[in-house]
KOLTORPA-947225 format. One record per residue (C-alpha): z, x, y. Coordinates in steps of 0.001 Angstrom, whole numbers, padded with zeros to 6 digits, always signed. Each point is the difference from the previous one (the first is absolute). Example, Ala and Ser with C-alpha at 12.3 -4.5 7.8 and 13.67 -1.06 7.14 Angstrom:
KOLTORPA-947225
+007800+012300-004500 -000660+001370+003440 
//
This chain:
KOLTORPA-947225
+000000+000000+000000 -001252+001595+003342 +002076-000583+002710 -000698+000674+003940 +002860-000870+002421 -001005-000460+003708 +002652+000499+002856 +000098+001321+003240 +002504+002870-000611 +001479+001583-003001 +003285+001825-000521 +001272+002696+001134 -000447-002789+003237 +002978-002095-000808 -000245-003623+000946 +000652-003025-002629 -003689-000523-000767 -000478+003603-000932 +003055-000457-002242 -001584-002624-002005 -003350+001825-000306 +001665+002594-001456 +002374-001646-002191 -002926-001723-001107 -002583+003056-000468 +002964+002644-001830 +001427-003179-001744 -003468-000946-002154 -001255+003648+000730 +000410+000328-003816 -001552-003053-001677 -002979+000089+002850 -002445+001912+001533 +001170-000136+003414 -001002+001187+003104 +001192-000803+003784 -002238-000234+003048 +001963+000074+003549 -000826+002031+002994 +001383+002686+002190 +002443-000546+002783 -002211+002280+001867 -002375+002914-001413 -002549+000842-002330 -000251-001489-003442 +001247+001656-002900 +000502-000853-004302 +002864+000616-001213 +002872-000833-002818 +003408-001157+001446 +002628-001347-002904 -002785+000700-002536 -002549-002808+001611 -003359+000827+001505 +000317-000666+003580 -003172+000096+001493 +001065+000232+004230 -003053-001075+002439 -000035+001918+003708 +000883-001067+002531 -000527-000907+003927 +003707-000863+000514 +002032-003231+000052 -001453-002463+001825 +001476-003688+000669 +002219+001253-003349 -003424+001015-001858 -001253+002798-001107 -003273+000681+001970 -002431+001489-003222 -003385-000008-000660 +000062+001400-003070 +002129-002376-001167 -003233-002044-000363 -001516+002415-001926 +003029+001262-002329 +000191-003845-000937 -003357-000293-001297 -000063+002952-001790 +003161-000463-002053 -000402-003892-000328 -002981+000871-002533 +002353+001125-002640 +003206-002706+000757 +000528-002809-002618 +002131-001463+002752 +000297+000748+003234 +003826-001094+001233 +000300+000067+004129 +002723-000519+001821 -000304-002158+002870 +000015-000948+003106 -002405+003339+000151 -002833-000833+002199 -001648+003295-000643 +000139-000680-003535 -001541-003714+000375 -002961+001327+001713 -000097+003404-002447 -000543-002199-003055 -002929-002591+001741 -001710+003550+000647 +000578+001162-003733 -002352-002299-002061 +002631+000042-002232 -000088-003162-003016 +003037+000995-001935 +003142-002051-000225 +002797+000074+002838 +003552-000248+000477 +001529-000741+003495 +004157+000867+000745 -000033-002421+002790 +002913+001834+002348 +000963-001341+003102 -001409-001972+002940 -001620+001302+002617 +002011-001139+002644 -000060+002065+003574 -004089+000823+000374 -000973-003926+000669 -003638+001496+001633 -000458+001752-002818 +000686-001843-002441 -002290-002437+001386 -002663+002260-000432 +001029+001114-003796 +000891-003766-001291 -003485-000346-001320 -000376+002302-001737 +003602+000069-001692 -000363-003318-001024 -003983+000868-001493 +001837+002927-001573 +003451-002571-001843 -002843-002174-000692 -001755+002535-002283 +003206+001210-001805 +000793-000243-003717 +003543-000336+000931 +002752+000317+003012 +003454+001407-000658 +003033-000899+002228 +003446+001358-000294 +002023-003386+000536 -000830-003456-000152 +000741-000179+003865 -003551+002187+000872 -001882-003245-001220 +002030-002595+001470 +000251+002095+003298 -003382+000239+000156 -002898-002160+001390 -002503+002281-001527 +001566+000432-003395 +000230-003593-000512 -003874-000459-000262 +000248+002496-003367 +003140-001326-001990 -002168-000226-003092 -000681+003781-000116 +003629+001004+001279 +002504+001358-002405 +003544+001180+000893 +000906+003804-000890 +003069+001463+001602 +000778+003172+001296 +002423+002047-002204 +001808+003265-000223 +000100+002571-002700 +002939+000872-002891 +000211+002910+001971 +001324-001680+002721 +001868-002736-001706 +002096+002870-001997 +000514+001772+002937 +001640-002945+001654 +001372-001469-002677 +002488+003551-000058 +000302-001009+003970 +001765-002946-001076 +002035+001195-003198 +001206+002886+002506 +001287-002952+001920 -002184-000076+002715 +000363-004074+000253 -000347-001942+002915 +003253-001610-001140 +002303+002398+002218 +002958-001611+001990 -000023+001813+002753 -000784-001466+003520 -002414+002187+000734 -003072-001418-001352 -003013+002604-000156 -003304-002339+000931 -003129+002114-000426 -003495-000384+000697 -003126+001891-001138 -003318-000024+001378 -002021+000646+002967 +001348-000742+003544 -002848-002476+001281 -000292-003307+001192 -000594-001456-003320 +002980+001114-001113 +002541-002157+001679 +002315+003270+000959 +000525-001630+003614 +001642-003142-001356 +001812+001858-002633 +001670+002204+002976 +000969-003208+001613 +001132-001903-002750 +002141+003049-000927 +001318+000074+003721 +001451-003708-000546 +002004+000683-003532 +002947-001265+000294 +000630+002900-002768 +000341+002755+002785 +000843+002881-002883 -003349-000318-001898 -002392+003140+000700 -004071-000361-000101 -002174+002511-001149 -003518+000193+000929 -002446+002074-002161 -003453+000734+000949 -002309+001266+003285 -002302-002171+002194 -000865-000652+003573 +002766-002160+000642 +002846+002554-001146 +001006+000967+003896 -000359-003572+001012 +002431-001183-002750 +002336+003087+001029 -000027-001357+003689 +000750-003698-001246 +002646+001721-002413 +001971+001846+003275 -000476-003858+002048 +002057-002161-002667 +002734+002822-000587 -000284+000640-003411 -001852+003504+000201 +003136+001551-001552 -000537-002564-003116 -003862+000670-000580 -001447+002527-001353 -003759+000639+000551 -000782+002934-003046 -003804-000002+001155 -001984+000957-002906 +001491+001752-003188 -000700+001291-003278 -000486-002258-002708 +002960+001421-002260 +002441-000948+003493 -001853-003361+000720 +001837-000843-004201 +003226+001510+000884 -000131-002675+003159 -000707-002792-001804 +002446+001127-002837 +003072-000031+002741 -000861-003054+001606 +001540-003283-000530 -003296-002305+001202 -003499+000235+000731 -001698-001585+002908 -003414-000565+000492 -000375-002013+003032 -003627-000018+000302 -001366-002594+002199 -003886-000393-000196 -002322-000544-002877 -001099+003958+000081 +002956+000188-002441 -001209-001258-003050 +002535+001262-002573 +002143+002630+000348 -000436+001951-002764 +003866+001710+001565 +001542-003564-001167 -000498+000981-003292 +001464+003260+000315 +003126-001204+001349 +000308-002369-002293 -000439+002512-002965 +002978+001708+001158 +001902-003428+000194 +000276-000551+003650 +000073-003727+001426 -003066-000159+002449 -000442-002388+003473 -003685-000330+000051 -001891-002475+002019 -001876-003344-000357 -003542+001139+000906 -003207-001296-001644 -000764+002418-002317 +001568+001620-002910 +002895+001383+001759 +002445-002945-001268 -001067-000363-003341 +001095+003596-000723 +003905+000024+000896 +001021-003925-000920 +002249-001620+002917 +002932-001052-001619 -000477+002340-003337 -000572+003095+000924 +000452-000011+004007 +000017-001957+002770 -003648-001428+001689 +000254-000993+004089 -002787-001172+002373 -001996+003219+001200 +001290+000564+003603 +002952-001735-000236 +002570+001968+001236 +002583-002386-000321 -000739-000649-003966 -000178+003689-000172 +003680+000909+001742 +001199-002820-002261 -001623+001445-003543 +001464+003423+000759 +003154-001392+000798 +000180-001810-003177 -000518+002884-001870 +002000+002292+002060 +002910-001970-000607 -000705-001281-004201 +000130+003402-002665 +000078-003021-002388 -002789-001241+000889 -002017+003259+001121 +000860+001197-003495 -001785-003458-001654 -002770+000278+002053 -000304+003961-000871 +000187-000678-003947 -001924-002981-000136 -002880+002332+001881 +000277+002998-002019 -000360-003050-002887 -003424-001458+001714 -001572+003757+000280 +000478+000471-003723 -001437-003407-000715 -003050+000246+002268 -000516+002741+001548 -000747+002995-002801 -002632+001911+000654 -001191+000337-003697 -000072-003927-000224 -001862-000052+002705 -002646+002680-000588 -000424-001790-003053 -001113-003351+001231 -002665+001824+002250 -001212+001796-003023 -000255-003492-001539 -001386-001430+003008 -002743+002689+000273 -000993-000966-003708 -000467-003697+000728 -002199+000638+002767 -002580+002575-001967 +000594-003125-002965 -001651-002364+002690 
//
C-alpha cells in the first residue's frame, strides 16, 4: 500500500498538525510504503529521511498569509502522486487543493479535515471553490471529534463520507505519565495553593486575556497560574498581568523544552484551555493533561475542543469568553481536591479508553484498506 501524505510543514516544525502527520507516517511506516510531501518554511527543496519516513520538503518563497509560497510544490506533487495508492492531505491547505487539480492525478484520496478557516474571510472567499470541488472529489474525510461536523456548515454537506478518528498519544507517553501519577503527582493535593497551568501559544485564539482576568477575580487569592509557551501577545499579557495585581502569582515560562513542558503538567493540579474562537479545533494538550490525570476547564466552542475533556467527567466546560464562568470553574476546583482528584482519574480513565495511539493508527490502516476496496 503506497502512501503519500500532503501537509504544509513537517516536523522538526512543531505545531499539532505536524504532530499528527508524523504520528501517522512513523506509526504505519512499517506495514506501508510511505512517503510525506510538505514544504519548506523558507529555502530550497531538499529529500530527506526524518524518524525513518521519506520526507520529500518543496522550496520555498516564505510564509505568506500562513502559506508556504512554492512553486515546486506543483511540480513535486505530480511527480510523486504517480506512484501513491492514496494520497492522504491534510486540510485546510490551499496550496495543496490547487497542487492536486494541477497533478492529473486519478488515484484514491483521503482528506484529515482540520480546522476552519476562520480569520482570512477575503481569502477564503477566493479559495471556497475550489475546497469544496476538492471535499467533493474525496474518497473519504477524517475529523477528530464529532463536534468538527456539527460545527461546521461545510462539513455538513459530506456526512456520508465522514468518519470519526481521534487523536491519540503513544505507550510511551502513557507509561511515562502513568509513573507521574504513581509518584504521586495527583491533582488531588490539599493545599490552597492551586497550580492552574496553561500550554500553548499566546495569541488571540487562545483566550489568555480572559484567562488573566478570570484569574484576577478568584475568590481563591493563593492559587498560582503558569503560562507555557511564546507568541505575540506574551508582553501584552505581562502588562495586563502587572494591571490586575497578580504579577507575583503568574508565571509566564515563555517557551521550554519538551522534557520541562511534562514536568509542568506533572506538578499541576488543573489544566486550562480557555480558547475562545473556532481556530482551536482540539487541543491535542487536553489529552496530555488528562493522561497525567489532571481535571481540565476547557471551553464550549464549536469544534472538537469539548468533546475531548467531558464537562462534568473529566473537567469543567464554560462559555468561551466568559470570564465570570471562568473565575467561578477555577474557583471550584481551587477549593474541591475531592473533586479535582475525580475529575483527574476519571481523565487518565477516558485517555486509556480512547485515546491510544496504536488503536488509533489501526483504524486508519483499516480505513485506508476500505477505500483501495472501493
Amino acid at each position: 500500500m503506497r502512501i503519500l501524505q500532503v501537509s504544509k510543514l513537517y516536523p522538526p516544525k512543531i505545531g499539532g498538525v505536524e504532530r499528527i502527520v508524523q504520528q501517522i507516517a512513523e506509526g504505519l511506516n512499517d506495514k506501508t510504503d510511505m512517503q510525506v510531501l510538505v514544504c519548506q518554511e523558507k529555502g530550497r527543496g531538499c529529500d530527506e529521511v526524518y524518524g525513518g519516513v521519506k520526507v520529500r520538503r518543496s522550496g520555498s518563497l516564505g510564509i505568506f498569509l500562513s502559506m508556504p509560497l512554492s512553486f515546486s510544490f506543483l511540480h513535486d506533487l505530480r511527480r510523486l502522486s504517480k506512484d501513491a495508492d492514496i494520497i492522504h492531505f491534510h486540510m485546510p491547505f490551499p496550496l495543496g487543493d490547487l497542487a492536486y487539480f494541477f497533478s492529473g492525478y486519478k488515484g484514491k484520496i483521503v482528506i484529515w479535515w482540520h480546522m476552519e478557516i476562520v480569520r482570512q474571510k477575503k481569502a477564503m472567499a477566493i479559495y471556497r471553490p475550489m475546497m469544496m470541488k476538492f471535499l467533493e472529489r474525496a474518497d473519504l474525510i477524517m475529523v477528530a471529534t464529532e463536534g468538527h461536523v456539527k460545527g461546521s456548515e461545510v462539513l455538513q454537506q459530506f456526512k456520508d463520507k465522514i468518519v470519526v478518528i481521534p487523536f491519540g498519544l503513544d505507550d510511551a507517553f502513557l507509561e511515562k505519565s502513568l509513573a507521574a501519577i504513581g509518584k504521586g503527582n495527583t491533582a488531588a493535593t490539599t493545599s490552597a495553593a492551586t497550580n492552574f497551568l496553561f500550554i500553548g501559544r499566546l495569541v488571540y485564539y487562545k483566550g489568555c486575556d480572559v484567562l488573566l482576568e478570570a484569574f484576577a477575580k478568584m475568590g481563591n487569592k493563593e492559587a498560582h497560574l503558569t503560562l507555557v509557551g511564546g507568541g505575540p501577545m506574551k508582553e501584552e499579557l505581562e502588562t495586563v498581568a502587572t494591571s490586575y495585581g497578580i504579577k507575583d502569582r503568574v508565571h509566564m515560562l515563555g517557551s521550554i523544552p519538551y522534557e520541562n513542558l511534562l514536568q509542568h503538567i506533572a506538578d499541576c493540579d488543573v489544566f486550562v484551555l480557555p480558547s475562545s474562537e473556532r481556530t482551536e479545533a482540539f487541543g491535542i494538550v487536553q489529552i496530555e493533561a488528562m493522561a497525567y490525570g489532571k481535571p481540565v476547564i476547557n471551553t464550549n466552542l464549536p469544534t472538537g475542543v469539548p468533546y475531548v475533556s467531558l464537562h462534568g467527567k473529566t473537567g469543567l466546560t464554560v462559555e468561551p469568553k466568559d470570564v465570570k464562568g471562568l473565575t467561578e470553574a477555577m474557583d471550584r476546583l481551587a477549593n474541591d481536591a475531592d473533586l479535582r482528584q475525580k475529575f483527574g482519574k476519571s481523565a487518565r480513565k477516558r485517555v486509556e479508553d480512547e485515546y491510544r495511539l496504536s488503536s488509533i493508527l489501526d483504524r486508519i490502516y483499516a480505513q485506508y484498506e476500505k477505500v483501495l476496496e472501493k
